[in-house]
N, C-alpha and C positions, 0 to 999 in steps of 0.2 A: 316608354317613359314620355312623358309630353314635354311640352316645349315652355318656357314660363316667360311667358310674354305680358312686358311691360305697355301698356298704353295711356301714353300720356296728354291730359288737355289741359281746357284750361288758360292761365296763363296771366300776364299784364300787358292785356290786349285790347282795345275798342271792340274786339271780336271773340271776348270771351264766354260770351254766354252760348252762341254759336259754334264753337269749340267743343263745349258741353254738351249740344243736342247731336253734333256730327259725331263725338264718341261714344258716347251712349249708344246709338244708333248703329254703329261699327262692332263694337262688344254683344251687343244682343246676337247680331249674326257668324261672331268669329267660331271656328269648331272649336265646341265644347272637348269634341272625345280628342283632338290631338292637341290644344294649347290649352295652358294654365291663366288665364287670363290674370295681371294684375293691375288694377286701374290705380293710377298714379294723378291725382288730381291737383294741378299749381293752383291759389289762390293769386287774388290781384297784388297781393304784395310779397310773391314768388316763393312760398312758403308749399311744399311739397304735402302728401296727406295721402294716403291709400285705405283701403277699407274697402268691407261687402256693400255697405248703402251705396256707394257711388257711382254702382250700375242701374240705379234706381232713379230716371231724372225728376221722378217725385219730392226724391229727395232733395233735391236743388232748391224748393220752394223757401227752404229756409237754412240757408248755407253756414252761418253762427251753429246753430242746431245740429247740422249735420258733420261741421267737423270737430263737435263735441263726441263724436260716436266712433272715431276714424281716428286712424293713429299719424303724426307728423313723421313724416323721413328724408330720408336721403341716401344719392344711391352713393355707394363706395367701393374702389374698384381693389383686390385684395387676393394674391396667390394666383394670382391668372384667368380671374372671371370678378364679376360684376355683382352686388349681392344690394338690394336692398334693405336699408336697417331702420331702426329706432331711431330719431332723431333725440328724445330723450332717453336717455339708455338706462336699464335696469340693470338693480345691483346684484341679481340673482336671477340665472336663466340666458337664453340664448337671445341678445338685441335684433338677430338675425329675421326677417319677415321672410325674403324669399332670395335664392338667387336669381337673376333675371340673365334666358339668354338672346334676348331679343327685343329694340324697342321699337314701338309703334306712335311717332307724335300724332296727333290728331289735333292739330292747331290752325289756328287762323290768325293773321295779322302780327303787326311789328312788337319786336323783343321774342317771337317764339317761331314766325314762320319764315324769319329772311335771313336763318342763317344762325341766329344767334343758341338756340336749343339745339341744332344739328351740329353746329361746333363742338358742346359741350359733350353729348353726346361720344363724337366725334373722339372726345379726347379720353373716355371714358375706354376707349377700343371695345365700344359695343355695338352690334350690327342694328342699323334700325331702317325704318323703311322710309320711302320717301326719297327727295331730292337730297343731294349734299350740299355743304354748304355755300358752295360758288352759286348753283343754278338756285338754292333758294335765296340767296341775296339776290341775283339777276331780277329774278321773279318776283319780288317786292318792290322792286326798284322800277316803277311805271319808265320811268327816264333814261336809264341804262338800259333795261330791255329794248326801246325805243332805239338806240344808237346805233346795240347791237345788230337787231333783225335792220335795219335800213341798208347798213354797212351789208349786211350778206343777202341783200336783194330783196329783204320778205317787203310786203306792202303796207306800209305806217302811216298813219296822219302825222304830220309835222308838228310842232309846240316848242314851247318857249319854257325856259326855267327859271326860279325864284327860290332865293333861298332868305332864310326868316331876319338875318340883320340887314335886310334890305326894304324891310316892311315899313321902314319909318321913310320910304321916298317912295310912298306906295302910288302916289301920282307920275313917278319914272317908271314903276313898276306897269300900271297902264298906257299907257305912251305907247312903252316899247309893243305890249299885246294888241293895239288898236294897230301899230306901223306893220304887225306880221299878219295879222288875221281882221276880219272883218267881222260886226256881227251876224250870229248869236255866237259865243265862243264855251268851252266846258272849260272848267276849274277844278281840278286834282289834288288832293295831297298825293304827293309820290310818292310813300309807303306804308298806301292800306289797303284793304280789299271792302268786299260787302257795300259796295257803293259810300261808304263811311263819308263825309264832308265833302261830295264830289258836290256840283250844283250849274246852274245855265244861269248864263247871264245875258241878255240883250242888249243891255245901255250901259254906259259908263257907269249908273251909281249901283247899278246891280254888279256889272265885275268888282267895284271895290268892295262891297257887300260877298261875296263869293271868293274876295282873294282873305279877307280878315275869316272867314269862318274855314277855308282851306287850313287858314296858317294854326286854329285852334288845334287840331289832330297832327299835323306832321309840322317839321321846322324847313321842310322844300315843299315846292309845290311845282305844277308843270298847268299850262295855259294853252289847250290846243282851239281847233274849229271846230265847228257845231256841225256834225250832221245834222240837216233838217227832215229830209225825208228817208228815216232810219230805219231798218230792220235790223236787229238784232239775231244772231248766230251763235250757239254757243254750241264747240262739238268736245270729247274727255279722248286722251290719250293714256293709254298703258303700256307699258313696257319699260324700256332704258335705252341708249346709244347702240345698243346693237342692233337691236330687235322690238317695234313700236306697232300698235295699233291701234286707227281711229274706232271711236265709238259711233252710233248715230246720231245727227243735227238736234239740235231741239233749237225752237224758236220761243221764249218767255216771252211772257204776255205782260202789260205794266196797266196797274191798275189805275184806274180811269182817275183823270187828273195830273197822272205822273207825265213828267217829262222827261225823266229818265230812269230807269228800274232803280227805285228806293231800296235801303235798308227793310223797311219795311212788307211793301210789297215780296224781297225776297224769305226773309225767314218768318214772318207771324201772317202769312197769307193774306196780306192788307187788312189787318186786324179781324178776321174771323176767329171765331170762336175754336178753340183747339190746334189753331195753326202753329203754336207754339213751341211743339215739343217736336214738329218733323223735321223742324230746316230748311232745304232748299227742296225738300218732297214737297211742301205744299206751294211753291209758285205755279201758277199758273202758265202752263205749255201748249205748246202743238209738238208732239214725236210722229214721224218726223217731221221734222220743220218744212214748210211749205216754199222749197226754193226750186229751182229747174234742177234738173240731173249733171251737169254740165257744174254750176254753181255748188251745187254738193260734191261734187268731186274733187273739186278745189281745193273746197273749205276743207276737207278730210285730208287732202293728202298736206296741203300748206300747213294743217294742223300738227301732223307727223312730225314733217320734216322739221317745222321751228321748233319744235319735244326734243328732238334727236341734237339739231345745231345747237342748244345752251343746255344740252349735258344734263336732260331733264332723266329719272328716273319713279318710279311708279306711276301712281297717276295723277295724272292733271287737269283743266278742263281749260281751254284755250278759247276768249270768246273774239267773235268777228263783227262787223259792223258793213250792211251793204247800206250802199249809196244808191236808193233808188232814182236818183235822177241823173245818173252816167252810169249805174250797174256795175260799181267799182267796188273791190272789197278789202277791208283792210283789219288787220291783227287790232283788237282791240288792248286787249292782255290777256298774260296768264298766270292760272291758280296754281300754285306747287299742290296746294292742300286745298281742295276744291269742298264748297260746304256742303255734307253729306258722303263727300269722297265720290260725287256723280254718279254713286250707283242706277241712279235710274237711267242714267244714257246708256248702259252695259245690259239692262233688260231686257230692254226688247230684240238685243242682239241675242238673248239665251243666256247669255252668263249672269247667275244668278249673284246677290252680295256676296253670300260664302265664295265661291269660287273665285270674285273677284281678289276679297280680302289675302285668299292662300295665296292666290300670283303676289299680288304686293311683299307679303312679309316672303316669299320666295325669291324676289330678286333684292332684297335687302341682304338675305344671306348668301345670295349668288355676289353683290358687288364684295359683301366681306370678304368669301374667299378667294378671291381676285387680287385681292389688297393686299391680301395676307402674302403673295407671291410676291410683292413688291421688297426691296430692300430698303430701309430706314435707317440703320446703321454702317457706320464705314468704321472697323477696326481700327485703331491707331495709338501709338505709345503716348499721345501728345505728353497726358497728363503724368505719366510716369515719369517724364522728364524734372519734374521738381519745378527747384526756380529758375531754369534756363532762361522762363520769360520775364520774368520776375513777376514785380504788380500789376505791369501795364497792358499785358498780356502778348499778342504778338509783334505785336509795334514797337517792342522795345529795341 
C-alpha cells in the first residue's frame, strides 16, 4: 500500500513563488511506485487548494485560473489520523480527498518556514519532514542563530539589531551602526531568506536608504560588516542530531554588477530566458567550489556540526563567507528549507534527488516514532475532584 504524502508550498511568503518551483521540482522526483503524492498548495492569503494541475508549474502562469480547476481544503485530524477534506463540503458523498500519512513542507520564508507551519503541523500529530519548530524559528531568525552559534564557539560576524518602532530615530539607529562598524556595512531583514531586502551601503545616505528598504520586508532588522574581499561557500547537510552529513562545496557565481548574490541572479538565472522554472538549478556555480583542501574541510565539518548543535533535521544548506584578506571563515546562515532542497550539491556525491527525497521523508518518520515514545500525559484525579478548587482554580 503506498504511503499518501502530503506536500505542501506555497504560502504568505516574499518567497512564494520560489516555494512553487522547489515543490514542483521535489514532486516530479518523489517515487511514484511507493508514495501517493498530494500536493497541497497555500495561496498568499493562506487559503489551502490541492488538485492534479498543481504538479504542472505551467500551471502557475495563471493561478485565478488554476485554482478554478483545484478543489479548496483543509486538513482535519479525526479517530487517530489525519485526512484531508473538502473545504466546502457536499451534501451527498464522501468530503473526504485523502488521508494523509505524511507531510512534506517545501517552503521558504516567514509565516511558513520559521516555525509557524511546523507548529501547526505539529499539532496536527502528523509526521512531516524537515526541521521542528525550535530549529526552524532558530533558522529564520538571522539574529538568534547569530547569538546562538557565537555562544557555542562557531565563527560569526558581529552586528547590531533594530527593531521597527525605533525607525522614527533612524539617525540613532545610524550612530549606533557607524560607532560598531566601519564602512561598507550589510543590512538584513532578520527573517527572510533568498537574499529578499538585504543591500550594501557605503555612506551614511545609503545605510538610511538600506535601513528604510530592510524595515519594508521584516519589523527587525540586523546591521553587520561588509566583507569586501568575499567568497562565498555554500555546502547542504542531511541527516538529524544523531547522524549528519556534509554535501560538496559549491562556490555561486553573482552576476556581473552584483554586489551581493540577488534574488534575482539566484532563482530566474539573472533574467535569462527559462531560468524560471529551475530555482536555485540555474545559479551559476563552480562544484566543487574552488577553495584549498584544508578550507573545505572545515567548511564541511563546521557545517555538520552547527546542523547537529540547533537541532537541525533533514536537510539544509549552510552558507559560509571567506575573508580573503585574513583567510577567515565565517557562518554566513542557514536554510532549514534550502531552494531546491540543494539537490544539486547531493549529485555529484551520487545520491540521486529520488534517494535524497526517501532519506528526508525517512527521518521525518524516524523522529515520529521517537516522539511517539515520549509521555504527554500524567494521570491524575484533578478534575474529578469537582469544586474543591472552586472557580479560581488552584489558588484558591
Amino acid at each position: 500500500m503506498k504511503i499518501n504524502l502530503a506536500v505542501l508550498f506555497g504560502g504568505k511568503s516574499v518567497e512564494h513563488e520560489v516555494s512553487v518551483i522547489s515543490a514542483v521540482q521535489a514532486m516530479a522526483s518523489i517515487d511514484k511506485e511507493k508514495y501517493n503524492i498530494v500536493p497541497v498548495y497555500m495561496t498568499k492569503g493562506n487559503e489551502f487548494y490541492t488538485g492534479e494541475k498543481l504538479l504542472d508549474i505551467n500551471s502557475f502562469k495563471n493561478i485565478p485560473a488554476l485554482l478554478k480547476e483545484c478543489t479548496e481544503c483543509i486538513f482535519v485530524r479525526t479517530e487517530g489520523k489525519v485526512q484531508l477534506i473538502r473545504h466546502k463540503m457536499k451534501k451527498f458523498g464522501s468530503n473526504v480527498i485523502s488521508d494523509i500519512d505524511v507531510a512534506f513542507p517545501i517552503v521558504h520564508g516567514t509565516n511558513v518556514e520559521d516555525g509557524a507551519l511546523q507548529g501547526y503541523l505539529h499539532t496536527l500529530d502528523l509526521p512531516y519532514v524537515g526541521c521542528d519548530v525550535l530549529a526552524s524559528a532558530i533558522g529564520m531568525d538571522k539574529f538568534t542563530m547569530k547569538i546562538l552559534l557565537k555562544d557555542a564557539g562557531f565563527p560569526v560576524l558581529d552586528c547590531v539589531r533594530f527593531s521597527a518602532f525605533e525607525l522614527d530615530k533612524i539617525d540613532e539607529i545610524m550612530d549606533k551602526a557607524e560607532s560598531k562598524f566601519s564602512y561598507p556595512v550589510i543590512v538584513k531583514p532578520i527573517n527572510l531568506g533568498s537574499s529578499v531586502g538585504i543591500s550594501k551601503a557605503d555612506d551614511r545616505d545609503e545605510l538610511r536608504k538600506s535601513i528604510e528598504e530592510a524595515f519594508e520586508f521584516s519589523d527587525r532588522i540586523l546591521i553587520e560588516p561588509c566583507v569586501v574581499q568575499l567568497k562565498e561557500i555554500n555546502c547542504s547537510v542531511a541527516g538529524d542530531t544523531e547522524s549528519a552529513e556534509a554535501s560538496v562545496c559549491e562556490e555561486p557565481i553573482q552576476a556581473k554588477g552584483d554586489e551581493i548574490l540577488s534574488y534575482k541572479t539566484k532563482y530566474v538565472g539573472g533574467g535569462k530566458s527559462g531560468g524560471g522554472s529551475k530555482g536555485m538549478a540555474t545559479l551559476k556555480r563552480k562544484i566543487p567550489a574552488e577553495i584549498t583542501p584544508e578550507q573545505d574541510e572545515f567548511i564541511r565539518k563546521t557545517a555538520v556540526d552547527a546542523f547537529r548543535y540547533l537541532g537541525c533535521n533533514g536537510v539544509c544548506r549552510i552558507d559560509f563567507m571567506i575573508d580573503m584578506a585574513t583567510d577567515k571563515v565565517y557562518i554566513n546562515e542557514i536554510n532549514t528549507i534550502p531552494g531546491s532542497l540543494a539537490f544539486y550539491l547531493w549529485e555529484p556525491k551520487g545520491v540521486k534527488y529520488t534517494q535524497l527525497l526517501e532519506r528526508l521523508i525517512q527521518l521525518a518518520l524516524k523522529r515520529y516514532r521517537e516522539r511517539e515514545k515520549i509521555s504527554y500525559s500524567f494521570d491524575t484525579n484533578i478534575l474529578a475532584m469537582g469544586g474543591s478548587f472552586g472557580s479560581k482554580g488552584s489558588k484558591t
